[in-house]
C-alpha positions as a Markdown table, in Angstrom:
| # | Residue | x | y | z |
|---|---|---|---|---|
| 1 | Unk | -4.3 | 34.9 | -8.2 |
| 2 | Unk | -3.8 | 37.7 | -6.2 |
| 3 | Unk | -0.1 | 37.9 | -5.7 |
| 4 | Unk | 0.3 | 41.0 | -3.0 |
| 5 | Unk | -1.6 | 38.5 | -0.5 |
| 6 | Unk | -0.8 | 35.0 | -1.8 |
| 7 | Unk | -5.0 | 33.9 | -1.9 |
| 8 | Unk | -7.2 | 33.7 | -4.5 |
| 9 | Unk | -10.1 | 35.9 | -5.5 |
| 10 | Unk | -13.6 | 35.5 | -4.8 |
| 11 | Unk | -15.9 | 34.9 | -7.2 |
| 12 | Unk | -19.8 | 34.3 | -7.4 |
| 13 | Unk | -21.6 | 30.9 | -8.3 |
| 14 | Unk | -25.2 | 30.0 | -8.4 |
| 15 | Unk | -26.4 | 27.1 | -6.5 |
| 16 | Unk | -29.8 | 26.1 | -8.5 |
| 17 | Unk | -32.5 | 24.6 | -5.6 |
| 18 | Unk | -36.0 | 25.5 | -5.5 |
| 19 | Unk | -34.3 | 28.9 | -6.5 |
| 20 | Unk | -30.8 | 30.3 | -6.8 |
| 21 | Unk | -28.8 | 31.2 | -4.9 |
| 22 | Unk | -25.5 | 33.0 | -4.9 |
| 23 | Unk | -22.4 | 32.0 | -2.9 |
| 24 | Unk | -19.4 | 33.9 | -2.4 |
| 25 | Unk | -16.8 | 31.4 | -2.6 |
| 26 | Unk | -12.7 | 30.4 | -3.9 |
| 27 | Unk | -11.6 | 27.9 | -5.3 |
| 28 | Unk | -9.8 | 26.8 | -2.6 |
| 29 | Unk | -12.9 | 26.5 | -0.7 |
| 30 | Unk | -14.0 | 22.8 | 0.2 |
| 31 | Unk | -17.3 | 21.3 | -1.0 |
| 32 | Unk | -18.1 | 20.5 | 2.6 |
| 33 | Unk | -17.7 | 24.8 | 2.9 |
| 34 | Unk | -19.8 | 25.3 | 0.4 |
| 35 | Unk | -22.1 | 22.9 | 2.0 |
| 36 | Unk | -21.6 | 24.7 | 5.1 |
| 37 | Unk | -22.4 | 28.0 | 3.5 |
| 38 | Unk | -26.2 | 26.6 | 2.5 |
| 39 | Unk | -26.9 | 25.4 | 5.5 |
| 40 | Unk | -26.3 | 28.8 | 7.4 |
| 41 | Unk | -28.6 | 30.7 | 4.4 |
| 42 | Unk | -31.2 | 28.3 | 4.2 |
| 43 | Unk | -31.2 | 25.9 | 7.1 |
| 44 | Unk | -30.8 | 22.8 | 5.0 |
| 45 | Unk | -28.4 | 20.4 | 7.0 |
| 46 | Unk | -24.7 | 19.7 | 5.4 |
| 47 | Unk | -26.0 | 16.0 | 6.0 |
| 48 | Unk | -29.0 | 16.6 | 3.6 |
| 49 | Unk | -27.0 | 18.0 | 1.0 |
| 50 | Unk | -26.2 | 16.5 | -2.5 |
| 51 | Unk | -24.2 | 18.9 | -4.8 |
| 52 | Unk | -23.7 | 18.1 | -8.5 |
| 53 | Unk | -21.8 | 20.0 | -10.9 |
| 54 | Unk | -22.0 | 18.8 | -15.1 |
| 55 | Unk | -23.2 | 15.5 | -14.0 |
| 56 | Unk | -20.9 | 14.8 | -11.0 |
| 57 | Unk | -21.6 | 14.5 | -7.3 |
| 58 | Unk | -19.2 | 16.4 | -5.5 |
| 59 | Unk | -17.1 | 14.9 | -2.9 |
| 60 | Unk | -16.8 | 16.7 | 0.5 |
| 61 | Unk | -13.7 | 17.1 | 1.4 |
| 62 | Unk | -12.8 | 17.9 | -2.4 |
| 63 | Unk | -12.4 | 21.9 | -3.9 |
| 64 | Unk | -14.0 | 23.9 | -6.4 |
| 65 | Unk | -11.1 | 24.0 | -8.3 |
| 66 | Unk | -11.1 | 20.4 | -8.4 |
| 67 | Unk | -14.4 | 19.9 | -10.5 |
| 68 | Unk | -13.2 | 23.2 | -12.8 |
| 69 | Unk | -16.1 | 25.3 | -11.1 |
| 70 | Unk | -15.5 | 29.5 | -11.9 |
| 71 | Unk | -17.1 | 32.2 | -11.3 |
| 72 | Unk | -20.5 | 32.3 | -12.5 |
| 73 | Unk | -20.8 | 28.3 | -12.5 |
| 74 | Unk | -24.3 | 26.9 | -11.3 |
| 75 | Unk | -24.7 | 23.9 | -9.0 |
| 76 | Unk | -27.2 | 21.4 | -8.6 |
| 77 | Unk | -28.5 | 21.1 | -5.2 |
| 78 | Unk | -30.9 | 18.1 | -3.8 |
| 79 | Unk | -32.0 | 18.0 | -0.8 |
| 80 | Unk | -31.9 | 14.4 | 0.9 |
| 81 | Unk | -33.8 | 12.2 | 3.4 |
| 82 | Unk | -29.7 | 12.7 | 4.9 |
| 83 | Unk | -29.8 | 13.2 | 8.7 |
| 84 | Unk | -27.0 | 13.5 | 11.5 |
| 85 | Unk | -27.9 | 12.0 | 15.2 |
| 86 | Unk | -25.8 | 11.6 | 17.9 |
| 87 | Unk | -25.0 | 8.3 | 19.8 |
| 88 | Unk | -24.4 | 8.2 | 23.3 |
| 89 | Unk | -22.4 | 4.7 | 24.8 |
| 90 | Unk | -22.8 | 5.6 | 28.8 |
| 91 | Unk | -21.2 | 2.5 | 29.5 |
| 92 | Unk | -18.2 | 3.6 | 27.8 |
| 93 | Unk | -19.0 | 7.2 | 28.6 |
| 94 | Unk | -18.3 | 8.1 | 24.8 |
| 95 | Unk | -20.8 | 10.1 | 22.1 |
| 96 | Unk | -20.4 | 9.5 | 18.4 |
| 97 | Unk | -21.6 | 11.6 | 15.3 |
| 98 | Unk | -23.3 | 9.3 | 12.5 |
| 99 | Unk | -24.6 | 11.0 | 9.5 |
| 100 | Unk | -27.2 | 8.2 | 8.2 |
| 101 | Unk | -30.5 | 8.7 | 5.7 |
| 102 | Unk | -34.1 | 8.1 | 7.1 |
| 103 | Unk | -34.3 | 4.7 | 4.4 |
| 104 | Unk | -31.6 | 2.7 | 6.6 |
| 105 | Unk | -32.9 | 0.1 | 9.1 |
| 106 | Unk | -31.3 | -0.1 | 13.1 |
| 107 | Unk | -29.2 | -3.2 | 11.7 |
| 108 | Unk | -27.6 | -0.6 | 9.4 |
| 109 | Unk | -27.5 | 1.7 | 12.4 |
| 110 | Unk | -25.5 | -1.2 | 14.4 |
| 111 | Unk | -22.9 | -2.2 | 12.0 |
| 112 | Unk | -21.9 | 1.4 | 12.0 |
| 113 | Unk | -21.5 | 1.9 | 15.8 |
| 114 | Unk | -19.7 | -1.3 | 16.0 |
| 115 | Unk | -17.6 | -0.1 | 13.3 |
| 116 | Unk | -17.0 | 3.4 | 15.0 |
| 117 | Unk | -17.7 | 2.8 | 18.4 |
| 118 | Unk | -16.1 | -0.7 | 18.9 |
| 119 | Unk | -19.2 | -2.3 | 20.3 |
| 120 | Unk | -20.0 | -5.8 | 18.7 |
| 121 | Unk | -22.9 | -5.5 | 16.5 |
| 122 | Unk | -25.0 | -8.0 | 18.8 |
| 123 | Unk | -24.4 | -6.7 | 21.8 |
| 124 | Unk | -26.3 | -3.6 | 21.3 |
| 125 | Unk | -29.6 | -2.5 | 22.1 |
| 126 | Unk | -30.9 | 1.0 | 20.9 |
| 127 | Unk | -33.0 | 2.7 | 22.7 |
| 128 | Unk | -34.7 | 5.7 | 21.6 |
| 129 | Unk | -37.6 | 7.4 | 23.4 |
| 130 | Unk | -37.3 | 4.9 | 26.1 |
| 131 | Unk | -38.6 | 2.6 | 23.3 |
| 132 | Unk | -36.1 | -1.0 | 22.0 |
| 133 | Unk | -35.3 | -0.3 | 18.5 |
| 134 | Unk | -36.3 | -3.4 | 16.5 |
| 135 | Unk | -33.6 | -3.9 | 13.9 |
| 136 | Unk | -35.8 | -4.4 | 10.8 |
| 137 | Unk | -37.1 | -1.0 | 11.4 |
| 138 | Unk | -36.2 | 1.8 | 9.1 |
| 139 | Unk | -35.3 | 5.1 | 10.6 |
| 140 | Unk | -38.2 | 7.1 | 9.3 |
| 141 | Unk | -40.6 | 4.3 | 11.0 |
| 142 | Unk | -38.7 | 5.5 | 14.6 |
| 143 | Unk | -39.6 | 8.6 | 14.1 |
| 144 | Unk | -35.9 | 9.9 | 14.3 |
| 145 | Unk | -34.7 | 13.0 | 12.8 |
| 146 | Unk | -31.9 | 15.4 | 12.3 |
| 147 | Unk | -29.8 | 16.3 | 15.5 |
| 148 | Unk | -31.8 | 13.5 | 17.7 |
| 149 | Unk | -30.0 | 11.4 | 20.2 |
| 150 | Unk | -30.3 | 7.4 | 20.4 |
| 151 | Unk | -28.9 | 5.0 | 23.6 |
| 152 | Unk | -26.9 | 2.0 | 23.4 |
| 153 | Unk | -27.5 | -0.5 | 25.9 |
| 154 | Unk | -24.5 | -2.8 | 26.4 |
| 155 | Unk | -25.6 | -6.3 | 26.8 |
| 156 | Unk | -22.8 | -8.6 | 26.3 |
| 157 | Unk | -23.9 | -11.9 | 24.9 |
| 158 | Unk | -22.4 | -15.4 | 27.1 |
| 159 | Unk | -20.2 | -16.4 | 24.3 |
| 160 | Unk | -16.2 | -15.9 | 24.8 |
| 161 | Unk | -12.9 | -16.1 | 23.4 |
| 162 | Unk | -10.2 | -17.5 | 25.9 |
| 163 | Unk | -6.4 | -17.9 | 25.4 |
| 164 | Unk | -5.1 | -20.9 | 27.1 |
| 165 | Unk | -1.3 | -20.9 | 27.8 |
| 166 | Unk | -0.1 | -24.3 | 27.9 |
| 167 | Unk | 3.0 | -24.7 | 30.2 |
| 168 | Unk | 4.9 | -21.6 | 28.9 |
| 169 | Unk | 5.2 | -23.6 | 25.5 |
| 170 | Unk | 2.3 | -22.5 | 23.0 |
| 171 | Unk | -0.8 | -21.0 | 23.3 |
| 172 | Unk | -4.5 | -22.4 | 21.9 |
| 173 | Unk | -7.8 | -19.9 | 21.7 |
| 174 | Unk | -11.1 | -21.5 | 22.6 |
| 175 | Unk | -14.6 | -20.4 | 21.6 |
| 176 | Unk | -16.6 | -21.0 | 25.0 |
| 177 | Unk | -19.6 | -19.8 | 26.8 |
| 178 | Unk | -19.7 | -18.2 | 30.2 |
| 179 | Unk | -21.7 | -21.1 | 31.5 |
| 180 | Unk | -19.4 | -23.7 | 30.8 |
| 181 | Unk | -17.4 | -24.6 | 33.8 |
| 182 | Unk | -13.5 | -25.0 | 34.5 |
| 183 | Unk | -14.2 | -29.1 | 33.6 |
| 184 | Unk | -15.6 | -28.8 | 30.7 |
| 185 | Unk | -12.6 | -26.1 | 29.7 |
| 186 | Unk | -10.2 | -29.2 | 30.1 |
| 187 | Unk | -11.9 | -31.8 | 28.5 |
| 188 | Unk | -12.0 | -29.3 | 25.3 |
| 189 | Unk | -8.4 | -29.1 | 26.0 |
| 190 | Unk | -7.9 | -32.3 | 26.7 |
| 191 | Unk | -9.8 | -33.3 | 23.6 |
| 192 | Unk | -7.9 | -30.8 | 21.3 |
| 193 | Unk | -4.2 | -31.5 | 22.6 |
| 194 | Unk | -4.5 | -34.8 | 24.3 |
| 195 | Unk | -3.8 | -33.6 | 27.6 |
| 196 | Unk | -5.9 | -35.9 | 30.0 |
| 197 | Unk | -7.8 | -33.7 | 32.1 |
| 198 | Unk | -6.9 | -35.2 | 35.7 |
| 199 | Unk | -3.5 | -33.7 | 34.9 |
| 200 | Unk | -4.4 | -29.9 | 34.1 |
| 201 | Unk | -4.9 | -27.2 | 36.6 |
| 202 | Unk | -5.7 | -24.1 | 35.3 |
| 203 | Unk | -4.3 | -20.6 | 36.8 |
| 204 | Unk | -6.3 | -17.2 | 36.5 |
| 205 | Unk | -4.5 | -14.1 | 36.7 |
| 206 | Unk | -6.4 | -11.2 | 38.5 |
| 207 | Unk | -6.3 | -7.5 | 37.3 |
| 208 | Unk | -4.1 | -7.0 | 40.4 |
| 209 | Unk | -1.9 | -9.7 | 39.8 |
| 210 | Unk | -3.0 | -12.6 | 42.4 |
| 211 | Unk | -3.2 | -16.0 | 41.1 |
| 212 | Unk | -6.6 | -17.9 | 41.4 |
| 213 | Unk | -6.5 | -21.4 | 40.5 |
| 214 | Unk | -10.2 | -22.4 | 38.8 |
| 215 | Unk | -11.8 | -25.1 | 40.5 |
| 216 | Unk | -13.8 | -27.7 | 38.2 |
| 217 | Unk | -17.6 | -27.5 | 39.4 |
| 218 | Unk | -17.2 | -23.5 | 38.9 |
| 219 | Unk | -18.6 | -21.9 | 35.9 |
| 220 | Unk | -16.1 | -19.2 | 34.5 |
| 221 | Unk | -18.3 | -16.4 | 34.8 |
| 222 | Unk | -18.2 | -17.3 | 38.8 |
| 223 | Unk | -14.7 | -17.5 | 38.5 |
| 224 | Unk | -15.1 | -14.3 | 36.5 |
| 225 | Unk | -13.3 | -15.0 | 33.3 |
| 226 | Unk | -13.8 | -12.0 | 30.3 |
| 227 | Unk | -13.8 | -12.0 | 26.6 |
| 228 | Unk | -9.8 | -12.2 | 26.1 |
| 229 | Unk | -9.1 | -13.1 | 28.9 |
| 230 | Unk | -5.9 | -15.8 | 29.4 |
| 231 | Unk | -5.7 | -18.9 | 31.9 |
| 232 | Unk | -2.3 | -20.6 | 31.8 |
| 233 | Unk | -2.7 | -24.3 | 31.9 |
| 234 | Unk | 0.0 | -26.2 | 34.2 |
| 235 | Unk | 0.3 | -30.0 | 33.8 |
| 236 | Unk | 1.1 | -32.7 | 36.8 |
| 237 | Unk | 3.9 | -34.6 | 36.2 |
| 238 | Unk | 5.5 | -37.6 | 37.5 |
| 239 | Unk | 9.3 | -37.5 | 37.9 |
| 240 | Unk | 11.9 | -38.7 | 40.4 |
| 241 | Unk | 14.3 | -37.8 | 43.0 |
| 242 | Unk | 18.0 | -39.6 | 43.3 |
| 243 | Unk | 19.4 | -38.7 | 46.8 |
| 244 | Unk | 23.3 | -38.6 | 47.3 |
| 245 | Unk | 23.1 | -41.9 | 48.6 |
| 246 | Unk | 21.7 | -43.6 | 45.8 |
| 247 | Unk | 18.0 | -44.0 | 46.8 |
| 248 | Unk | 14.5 | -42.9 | 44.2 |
| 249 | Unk | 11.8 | -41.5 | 45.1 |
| 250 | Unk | 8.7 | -41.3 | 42.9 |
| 251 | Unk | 7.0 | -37.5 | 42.8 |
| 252 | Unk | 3.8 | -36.5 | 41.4 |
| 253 | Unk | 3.5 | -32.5 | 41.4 |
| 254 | Unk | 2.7 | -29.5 | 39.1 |
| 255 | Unk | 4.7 | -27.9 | 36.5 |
| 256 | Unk | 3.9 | -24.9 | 38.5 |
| 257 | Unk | 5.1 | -26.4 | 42.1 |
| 258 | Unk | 8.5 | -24.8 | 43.2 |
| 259 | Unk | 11.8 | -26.4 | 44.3 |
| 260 | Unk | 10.7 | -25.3 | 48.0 |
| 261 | Unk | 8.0 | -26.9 | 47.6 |
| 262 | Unk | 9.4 | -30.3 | 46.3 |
| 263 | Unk | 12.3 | -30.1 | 49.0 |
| 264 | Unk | 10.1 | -30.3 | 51.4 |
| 265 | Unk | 8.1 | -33.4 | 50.3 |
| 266 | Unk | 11.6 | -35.2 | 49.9 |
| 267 | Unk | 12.1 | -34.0 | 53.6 |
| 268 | Unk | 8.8 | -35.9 | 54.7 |
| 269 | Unk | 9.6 | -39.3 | 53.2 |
| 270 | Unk | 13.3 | -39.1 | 53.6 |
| 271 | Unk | 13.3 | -37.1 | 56.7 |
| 272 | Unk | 16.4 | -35.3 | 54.9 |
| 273 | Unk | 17.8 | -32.6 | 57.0 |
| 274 | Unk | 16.9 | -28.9 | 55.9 |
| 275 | Unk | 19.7 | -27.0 | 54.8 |
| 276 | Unk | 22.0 | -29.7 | 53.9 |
| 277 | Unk | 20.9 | -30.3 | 50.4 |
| 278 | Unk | 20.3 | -28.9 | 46.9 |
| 279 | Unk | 18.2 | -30.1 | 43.8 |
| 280 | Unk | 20.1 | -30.2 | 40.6 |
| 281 | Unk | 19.0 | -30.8 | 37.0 |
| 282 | Unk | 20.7 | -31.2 | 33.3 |
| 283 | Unk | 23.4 | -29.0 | 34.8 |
| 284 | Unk | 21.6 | -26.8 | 36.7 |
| 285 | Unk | 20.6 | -25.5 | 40.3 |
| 286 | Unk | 17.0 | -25.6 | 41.3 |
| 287 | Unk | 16.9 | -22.3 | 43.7 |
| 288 | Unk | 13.8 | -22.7 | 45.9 |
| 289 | Unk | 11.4 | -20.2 | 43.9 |
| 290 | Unk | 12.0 | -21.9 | 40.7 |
| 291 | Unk | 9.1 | -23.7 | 39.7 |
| 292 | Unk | 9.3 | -27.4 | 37.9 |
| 293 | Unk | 8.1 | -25.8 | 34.6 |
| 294 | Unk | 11.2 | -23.5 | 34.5 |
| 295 | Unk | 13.6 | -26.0 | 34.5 |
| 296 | Unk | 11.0 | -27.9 | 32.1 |
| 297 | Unk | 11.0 | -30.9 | 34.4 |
| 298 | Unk | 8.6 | -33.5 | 32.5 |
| 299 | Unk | 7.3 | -36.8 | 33.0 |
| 300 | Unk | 10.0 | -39.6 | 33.8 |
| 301 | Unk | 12.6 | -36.5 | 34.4 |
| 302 | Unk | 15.3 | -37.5 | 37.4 |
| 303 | Unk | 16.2 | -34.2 | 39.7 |
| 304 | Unk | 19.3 | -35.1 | 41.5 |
| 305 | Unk | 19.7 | -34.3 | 45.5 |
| 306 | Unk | 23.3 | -33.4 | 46.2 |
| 307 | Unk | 24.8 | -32.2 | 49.8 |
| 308 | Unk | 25.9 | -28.8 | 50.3 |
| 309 | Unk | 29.9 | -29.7 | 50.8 |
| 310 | Unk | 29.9 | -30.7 | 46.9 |
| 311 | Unk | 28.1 | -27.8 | 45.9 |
| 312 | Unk | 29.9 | -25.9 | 42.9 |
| 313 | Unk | 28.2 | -22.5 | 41.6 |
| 314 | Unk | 26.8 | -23.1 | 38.5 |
């Protein structure tokens, strides 16, 4: 080691090919260097490059020093059917680097770019002189080579995943098709949880937060449901009303209807003055944006009507 600069001295080895060749190298120096070195001196790519050294392939990102390999050493070289081609995505404007051997098929070629590239393995098609790259092909049969380009084509298949929340209290995933409409949605969940279908309605949020509410003859891709997406699934319920003086109504609404919207069916059939009442439940004031679900009113629940004079803050 040289100690006035704190690196080590060079040294020479002989890299054995079709002749030898000398490389001035350290020990620190990387195999993927070394590899680096080659390519510049002979034009063999780093991605065609198998080095051996007594018996043992040498690992890229490994040193010299690592496989005991001083000065005068000689390495093996053999030159591969390796290759390195870029992959371009425009649809998620992104370029990968694969290094891949001429005896690997374009299934091979997919499992990697879904792997790296995040694109399911079926939903590719590669394209590569404006020709479909058949995926029993090998790589050599496609005439690709070292530093060539191929094109994924994004072509989503109909099949989705969807999270359904049901009423703010769990959540299910269903395996569905884009073709299947909002019905057939709720008789799956009706079928899984038990949850007649007359009595689900089932809410869409929007990217920019507006609420769409998926009507049953629509298929979901009209209704424009993704992969991953989530629906929240709101149940009807049938609960009562006890006015102050002693009266029941029977109500039918959504877990998702608000107090507002109850107060004002109570003032229809009870042609109760506005203003002059509040809702109350298990203890608790129903303000007017509250929905039912909130206050987890359920089937057979009674929501009391009391005047204003008896109000207390709760």
């Amino acid at each position: 080691m040289d100690s006035r600069h704190g690196q080590p001295p060079h040294y020479k080895i002989y890299v054995k090919m079709m002749k030898t060749v000398p490389l001035d190298v350290k020990s620190t120096d990387t195999i993927d260097q070394i590899k680096s070195q080659i390519s510049a001196l002979e034009g063999i790519d780093s991605s065609q490059q198998a080095l051996f050294f007594a018996g043992n392939q040498l690992e890229k990102d490994n040193r010299l020093a690592d496989y005991n390999i001083m000065a005068n050493s000689c390495v093996d070289l053999y030159v591969t059917d390796g290759m390195q081609i870029s992959v371009s995505i425009p649809s998620v404007g992104k370029t990968i680097k694969l290094n891949l051997t001429k005896s690997q098929s374009v299934a091979d070629v997919k499992a990697v770019i879904e792997q790296k590239g995040g694109i399911p393995l079926d939903e590719q098609i590669l394209m590569y002189g404006c020709q479909k790259l058949e995926d029993n092909k090998l790589l050599s049969q496609c005439g690709l080579s070292n530093g060539h380009t191929l094109h994924v084509l994004v072509c989503p298949t109909d099949k989705l995943r969807i999270s359904v929340d049901v009423d703010g209290e769990r959540t299910i995933n269903l395996d569905v098709k884009s073709w299947y409409t909002v019905a057939d949605v709720k008789l799956m969940i009706d079928t899984l949880e038990g949850l007649p279908a007359s009595t689900q309605i089932l809410v869409h949020t929007q990217p920019g937060g507006a609420n769409t509410v998926l009507k049953d003859i629509e298929t979901l891709q009209n209704q424009r449901i993704k992969d991953n997406d989530i629906v929240t699934l709101y149940l009807k319920v049938n609960f009562f009303i006890k006015t102050y003086e002693g009266r029941t109504l029977m109500m039918s609404m959504w877990t998702c209807d608000m107090a507002e919207e109850v107060m004002k069916v109570i003032e229809e059939k009870l042609e109760v003055n506005t203003g002059v009442y509040y809702l109350h439940y298990r203890g608790r004031v129903l303000s007017l944006g509250d929905t039912l679900r909130k206050h987890k009113i359920g089937n057979n629940s009674t929501v009391d009507v009391r005047l204003r004079n008896s109000y207390v803050a709760q």
